[in-house]
C-alpha positions as CSV (number, residue, x, y, z in Angstrom):
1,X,-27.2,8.0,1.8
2,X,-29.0,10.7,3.9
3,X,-28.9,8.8,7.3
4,X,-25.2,8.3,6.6
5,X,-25.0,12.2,6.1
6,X,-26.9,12.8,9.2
7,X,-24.3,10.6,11.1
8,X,-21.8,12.7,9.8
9,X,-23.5,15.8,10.7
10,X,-23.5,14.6,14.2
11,X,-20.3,13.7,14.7
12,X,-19.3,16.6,13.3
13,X,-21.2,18.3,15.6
14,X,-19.9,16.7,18.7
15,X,-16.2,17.2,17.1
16,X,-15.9,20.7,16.2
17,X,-19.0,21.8,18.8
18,X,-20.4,24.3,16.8
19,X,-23.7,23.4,13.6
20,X,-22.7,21.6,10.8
21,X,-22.5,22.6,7.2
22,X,-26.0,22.6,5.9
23,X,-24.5,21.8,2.9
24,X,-24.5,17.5,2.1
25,X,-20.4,15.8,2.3
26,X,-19.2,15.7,-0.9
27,X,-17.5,12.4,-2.4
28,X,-13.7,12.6,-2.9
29,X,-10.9,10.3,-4.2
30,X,-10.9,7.7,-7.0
31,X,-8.9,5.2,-6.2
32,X,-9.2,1.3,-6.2
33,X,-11.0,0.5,-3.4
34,X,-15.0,-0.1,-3.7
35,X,-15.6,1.8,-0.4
36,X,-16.9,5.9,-0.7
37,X,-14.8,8.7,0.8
38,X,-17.1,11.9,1.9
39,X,-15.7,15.5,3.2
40,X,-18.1,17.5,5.2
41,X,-16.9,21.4,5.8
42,X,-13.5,22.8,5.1
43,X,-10.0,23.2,6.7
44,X,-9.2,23.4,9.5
45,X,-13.1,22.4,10.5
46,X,-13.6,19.6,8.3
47,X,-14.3,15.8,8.7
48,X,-14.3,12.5,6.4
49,X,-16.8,10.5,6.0
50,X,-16.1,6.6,4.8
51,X,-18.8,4.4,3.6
52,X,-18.1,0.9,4.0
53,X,-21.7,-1.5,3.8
54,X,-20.4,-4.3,1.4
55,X,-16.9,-4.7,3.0
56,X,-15.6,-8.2,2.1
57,X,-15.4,-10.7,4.9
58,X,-13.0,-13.9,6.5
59,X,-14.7,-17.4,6.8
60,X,-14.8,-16.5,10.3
61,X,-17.0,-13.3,9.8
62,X,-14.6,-11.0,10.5
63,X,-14.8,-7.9,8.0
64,X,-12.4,-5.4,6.1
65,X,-14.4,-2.9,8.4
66,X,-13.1,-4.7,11.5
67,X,-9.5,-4.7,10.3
68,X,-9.7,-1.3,9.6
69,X,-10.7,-0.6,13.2
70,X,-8.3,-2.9,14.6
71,X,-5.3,-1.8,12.7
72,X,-6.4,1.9,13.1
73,X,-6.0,1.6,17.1
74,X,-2.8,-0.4,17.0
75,X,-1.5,2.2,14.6
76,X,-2.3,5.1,16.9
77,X,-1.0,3.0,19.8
78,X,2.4,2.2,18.3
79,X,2.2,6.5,17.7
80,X,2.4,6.4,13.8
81,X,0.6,9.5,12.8
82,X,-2.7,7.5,11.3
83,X,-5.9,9.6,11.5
84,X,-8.4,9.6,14.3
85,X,-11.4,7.9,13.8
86,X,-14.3,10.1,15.7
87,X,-17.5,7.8,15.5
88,X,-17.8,4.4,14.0
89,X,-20.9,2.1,13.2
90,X,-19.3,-1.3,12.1
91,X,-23.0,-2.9,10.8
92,X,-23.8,0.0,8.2
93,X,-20.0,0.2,7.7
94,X,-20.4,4.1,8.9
95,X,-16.7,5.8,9.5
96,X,-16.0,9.0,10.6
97,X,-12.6,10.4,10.6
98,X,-10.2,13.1,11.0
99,X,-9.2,14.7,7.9
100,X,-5.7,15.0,6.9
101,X,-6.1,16.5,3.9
102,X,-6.0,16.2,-0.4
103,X,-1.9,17.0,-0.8
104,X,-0.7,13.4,-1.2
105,X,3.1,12.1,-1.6
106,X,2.4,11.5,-5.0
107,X,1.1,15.2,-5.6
108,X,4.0,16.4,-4.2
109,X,6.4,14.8,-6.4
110,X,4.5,15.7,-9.5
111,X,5.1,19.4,-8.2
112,X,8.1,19.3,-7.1
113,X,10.0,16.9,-9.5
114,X,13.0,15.2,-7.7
115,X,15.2,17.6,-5.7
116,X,16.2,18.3,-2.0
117,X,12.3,18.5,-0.7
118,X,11.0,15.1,-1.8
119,X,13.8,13.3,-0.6
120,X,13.4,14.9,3.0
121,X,9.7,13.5,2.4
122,X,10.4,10.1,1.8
123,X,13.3,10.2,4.5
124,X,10.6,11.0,6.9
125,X,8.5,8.3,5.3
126,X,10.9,6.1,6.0
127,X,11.2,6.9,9.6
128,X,7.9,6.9,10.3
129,X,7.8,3.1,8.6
130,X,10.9,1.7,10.4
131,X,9.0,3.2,13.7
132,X,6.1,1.2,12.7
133,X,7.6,-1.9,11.9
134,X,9.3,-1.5,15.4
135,X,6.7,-0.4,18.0
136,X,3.3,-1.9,16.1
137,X,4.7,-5.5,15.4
138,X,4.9,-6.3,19.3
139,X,1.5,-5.7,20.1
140,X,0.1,-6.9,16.2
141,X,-3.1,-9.7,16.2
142,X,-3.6,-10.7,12.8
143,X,-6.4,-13.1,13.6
144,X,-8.2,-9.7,14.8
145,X,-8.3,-8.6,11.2
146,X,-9.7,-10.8,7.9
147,X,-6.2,-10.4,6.1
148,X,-4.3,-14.2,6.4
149,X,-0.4,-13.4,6.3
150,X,1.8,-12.7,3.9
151,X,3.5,-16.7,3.5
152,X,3.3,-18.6,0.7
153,X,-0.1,-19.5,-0.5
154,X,-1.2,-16.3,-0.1
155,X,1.7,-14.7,-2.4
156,X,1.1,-17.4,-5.2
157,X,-2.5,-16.4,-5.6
158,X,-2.7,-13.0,-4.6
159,X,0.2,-11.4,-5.8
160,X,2.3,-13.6,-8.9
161,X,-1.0,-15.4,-9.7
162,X,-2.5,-11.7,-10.3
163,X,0.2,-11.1,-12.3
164,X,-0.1,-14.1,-14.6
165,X,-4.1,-14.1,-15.1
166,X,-4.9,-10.1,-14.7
167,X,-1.6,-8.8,-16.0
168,X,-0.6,-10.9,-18.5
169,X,-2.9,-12.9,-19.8
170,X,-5.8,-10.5,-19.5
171,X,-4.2,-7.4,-20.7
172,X,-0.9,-8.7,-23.0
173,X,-2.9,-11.4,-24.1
174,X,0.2,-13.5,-23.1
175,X,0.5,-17.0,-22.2
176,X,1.1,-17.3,-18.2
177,X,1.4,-21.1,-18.1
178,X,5.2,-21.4,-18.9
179,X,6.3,-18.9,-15.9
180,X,4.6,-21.2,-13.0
181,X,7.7,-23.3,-12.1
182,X,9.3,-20.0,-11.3
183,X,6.5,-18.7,-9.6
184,X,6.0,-21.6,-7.6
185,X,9.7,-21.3,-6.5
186,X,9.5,-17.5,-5.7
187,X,6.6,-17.9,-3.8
188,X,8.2,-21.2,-1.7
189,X,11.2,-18.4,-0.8
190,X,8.6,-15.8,0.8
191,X,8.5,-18.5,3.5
192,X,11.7,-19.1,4.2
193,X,12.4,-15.5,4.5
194,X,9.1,-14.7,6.6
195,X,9.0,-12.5,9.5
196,X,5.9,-11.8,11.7
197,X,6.2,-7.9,11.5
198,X,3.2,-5.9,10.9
199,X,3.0,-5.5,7.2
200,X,1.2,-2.2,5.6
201,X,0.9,-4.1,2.7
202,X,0.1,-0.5,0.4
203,X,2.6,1.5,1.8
204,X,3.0,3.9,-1.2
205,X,2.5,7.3,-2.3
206,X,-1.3,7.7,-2.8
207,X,-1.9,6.1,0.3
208,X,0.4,8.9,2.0
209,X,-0.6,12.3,2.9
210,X,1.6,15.1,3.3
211,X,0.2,17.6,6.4
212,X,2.4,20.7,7.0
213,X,5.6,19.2,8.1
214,X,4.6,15.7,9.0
215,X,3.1,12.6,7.2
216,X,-0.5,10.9,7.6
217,X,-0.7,7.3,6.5
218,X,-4.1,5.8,5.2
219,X,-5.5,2.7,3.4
220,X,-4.0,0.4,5.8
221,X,-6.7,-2.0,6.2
222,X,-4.9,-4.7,4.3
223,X,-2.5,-4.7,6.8
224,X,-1.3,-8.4,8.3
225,X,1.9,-10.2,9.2
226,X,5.2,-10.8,6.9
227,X,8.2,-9.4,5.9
228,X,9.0,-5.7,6.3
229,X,11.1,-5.7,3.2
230,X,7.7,-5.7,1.3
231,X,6.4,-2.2,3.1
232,X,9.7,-0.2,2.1
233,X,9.6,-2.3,-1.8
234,X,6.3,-0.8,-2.2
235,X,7.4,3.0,-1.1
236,X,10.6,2.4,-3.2
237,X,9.5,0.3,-6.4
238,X,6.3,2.8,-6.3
239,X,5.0,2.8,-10.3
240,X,2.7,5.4,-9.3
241,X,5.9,7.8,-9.2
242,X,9.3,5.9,-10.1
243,X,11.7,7.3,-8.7
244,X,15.8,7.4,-9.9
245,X,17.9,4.6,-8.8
246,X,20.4,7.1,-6.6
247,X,17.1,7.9,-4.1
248,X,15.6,4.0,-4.4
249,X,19.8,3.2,-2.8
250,X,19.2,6.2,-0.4
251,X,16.0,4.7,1.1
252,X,17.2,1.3,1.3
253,X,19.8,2.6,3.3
254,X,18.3,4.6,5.7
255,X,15.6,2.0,6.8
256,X,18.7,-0.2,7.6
257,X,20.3,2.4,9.5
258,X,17.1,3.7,11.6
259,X,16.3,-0.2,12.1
260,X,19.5,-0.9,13.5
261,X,19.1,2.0,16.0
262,X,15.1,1.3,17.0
263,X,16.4,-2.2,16.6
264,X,19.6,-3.5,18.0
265,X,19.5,-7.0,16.9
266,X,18.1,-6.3,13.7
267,X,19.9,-8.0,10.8
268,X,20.8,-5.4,7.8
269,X,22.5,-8.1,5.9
270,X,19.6,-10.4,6.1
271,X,17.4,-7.2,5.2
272,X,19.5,-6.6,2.1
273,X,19.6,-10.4,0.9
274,X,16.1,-11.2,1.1
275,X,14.7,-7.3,-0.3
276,X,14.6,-8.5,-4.4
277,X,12.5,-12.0,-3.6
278,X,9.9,-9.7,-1.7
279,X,10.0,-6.5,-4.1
280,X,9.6,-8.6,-7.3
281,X,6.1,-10.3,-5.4
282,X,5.3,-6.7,-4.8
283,X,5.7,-5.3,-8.2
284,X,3.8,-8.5,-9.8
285,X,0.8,-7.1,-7.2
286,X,0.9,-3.9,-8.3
287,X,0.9,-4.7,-12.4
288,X,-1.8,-7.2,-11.2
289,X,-4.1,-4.6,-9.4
290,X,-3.4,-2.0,-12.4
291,X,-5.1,-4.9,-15.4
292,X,-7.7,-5.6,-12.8
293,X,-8.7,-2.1,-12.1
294,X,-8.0,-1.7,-15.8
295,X,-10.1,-4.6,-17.6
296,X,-12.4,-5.6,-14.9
297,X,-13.5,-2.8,-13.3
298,X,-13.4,0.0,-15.4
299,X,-10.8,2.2,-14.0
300,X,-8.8,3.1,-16.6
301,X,-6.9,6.0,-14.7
302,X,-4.5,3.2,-13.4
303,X,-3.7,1.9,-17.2
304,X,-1.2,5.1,-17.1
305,X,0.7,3.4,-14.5
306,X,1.7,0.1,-16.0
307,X,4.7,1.6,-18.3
308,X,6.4,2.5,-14.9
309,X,5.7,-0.7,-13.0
310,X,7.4,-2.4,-16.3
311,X,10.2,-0.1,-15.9
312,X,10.9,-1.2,-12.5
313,X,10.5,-4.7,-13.0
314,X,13.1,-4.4,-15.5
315,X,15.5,-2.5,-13.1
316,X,14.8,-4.5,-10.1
317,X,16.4,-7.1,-12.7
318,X,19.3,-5.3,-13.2
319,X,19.8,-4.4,-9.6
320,X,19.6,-7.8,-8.4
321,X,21.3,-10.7,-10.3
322,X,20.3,-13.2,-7.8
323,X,16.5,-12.9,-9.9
324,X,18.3,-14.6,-12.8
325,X,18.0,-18.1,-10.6
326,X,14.2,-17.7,-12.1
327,X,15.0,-17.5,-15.6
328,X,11.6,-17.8,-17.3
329,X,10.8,-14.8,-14.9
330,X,13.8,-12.8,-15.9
331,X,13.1,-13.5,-19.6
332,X,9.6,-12.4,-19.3
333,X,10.5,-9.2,-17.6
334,X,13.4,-8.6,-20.6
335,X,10.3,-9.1,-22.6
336,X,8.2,-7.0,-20.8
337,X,10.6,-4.3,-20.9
338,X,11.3,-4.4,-24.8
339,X,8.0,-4.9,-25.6
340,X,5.7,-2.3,-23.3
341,X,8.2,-0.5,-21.3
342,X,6.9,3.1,-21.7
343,X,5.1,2.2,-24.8
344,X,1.8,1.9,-23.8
């Protein structure tokens, strides 16, 4: 760890051009990822440290550590407000970064509940995502970066497949056998629905950081190709915060109206009929990650969570009758929803 804090040291060094703290980096965040977040100094002087030396990897080599780099310049390119990475040692998996901060989204809702301030917030989220989707896309190489798009396959395992083995089998103690027909269907409409926009992939409200007026967007190393409904489902269907149905139609709304004006050909009516398919996939993920994180690795702090990614499966149902076309899917989540809803 010491030659890690000496590379910070010396970045910092070169950064701010004046010693640095004598003091080591301290270790921040808990989230769900297996790499180590470091802060060395404080406000406005202050850097972030990232330890990355285990980072998984493609069959071609090519690392999490790479995407990150990748994606972090195309981000900045495009001019979505990502932070600055100041040094970078891709072998040890060393990172140094700008540092945006500790005040995420998701703290500022818990402060300031769900008036006129958070929904200016997520408007500008929502801006700042449509502007993604629109100047990053052009330019986006996923074979640059060891995430496979968002199609099919990848959807069945990753995302419903999570669902069945992690969610519901290892945490309900459910059987997940007699929902794979429908999840086999699902999954077969994510490709006829696909679009080769850059896709965050975790575009939610611990991954966004709220910086005086503006927004700062991090963890966007999963990023790859797909559909741009599933960045704006994830910000909207969010269990991390759950927000009221009257702001989830708001949101919706406005990344139609700011695509159509970054956009002109783009296709709101398309958008609109193909949102559910993609933010039902997306909510699966999330209940997935949360018994994973749970069971498997020992992170309890996201078991609080799966009450409100219940509750939105169940209004996503409601919302969207089309989802009753899957009907071992929309009887589980009716299940779901009686059963755990906010009981657990």
């Amino acid at each position: 760890m010491l030659p890690f804090f000496d590379y910070c040291r010396q970045t910092y060094e070169q950064v701010f051009r004046i010693p640095a703290p004598a003091e080591d980096p301290w270790e921040i965040g808990h989230g769900g990822s297996r790499r180590s977040f470091f802060r060395l100094g404080q406000p406005p002087r202050s850097l972030v440290g990232m330890l990355s030396d285990t980072p998984p990897a493609d069959n071609r080599g090519i690392t999490e550590n790479d995407s990150f780099l990748y994606i972090a310049l195309c981000l900045s390119q495009a001019g979505a407000p990502v932070p600055r990475v100041f040094a970078a040692d891709r072998a040890r998996g060393w990172f140094v970064m700008e540092d945006v901060g500790e005040t995420l989204l998701y703290h500022e809702v818990q402060r300031l509940g769900r008036g006129l301030a958070i929904k200016a917030l997520y408007r500008l989220a929502v801006d700042d995502l449509v502007w993604m989707h629109v100047k990053a896309s052009p330019g986006f190489d996923s074979s640059r970066t060891h995430n496979p798009d968002y199609r099919r396959d990848f959807v069945r395992r990753h995302e419903s497949g999570y669902f069945q083995q992690a969610f519901l089998q290892d945490i309900l103690q459910w059987d997940p056998v007699p929902l794979s027909l429908d999840l086999d269907r699902l999954a077969d409409a994510v490709d006829t629905l696909w679009t080769p926009h850059f896709l965050y992939r975790d575009f939610q409200s611990q991954n966004i950081a709220v910086q005086g007026s503006r927004l700062r967007y991090l963890d966007f190393q999963g990023g790859r190709r797909g559909p741009r409904q599933y960045d704006l489902a994830s910000l909207v269907y969010d269990p991390y915060v759950v927000l009221d149905a009257e702001l989830q139609a708001y949101l919706v709304d406005r990344y139609v109206e700011r695509a159509r004006a970054l956009e002109p050909g783009f296709d709101g009516k398309r958008f609109r009929a193909d949102f559910p398919i993609v933010a039902v996939h997306r909510l699966m993920q999330a209940l997935g990650a949360y018994g994973y994180l749970t069971r498997t690795a020992g992170k309890s702090y996201f078991y609080q969570f799966i009450p409100g990614g219940v509750h939105l499966l169940g209004r996503l149902l409601g919302q969207y009758p089309e989802l009753e076309t899957f009907p071992v899917l929309a009887e589980t989540i009716r299940r779901l929803v009686r059963e755990v809803g906010w009981k657990l």
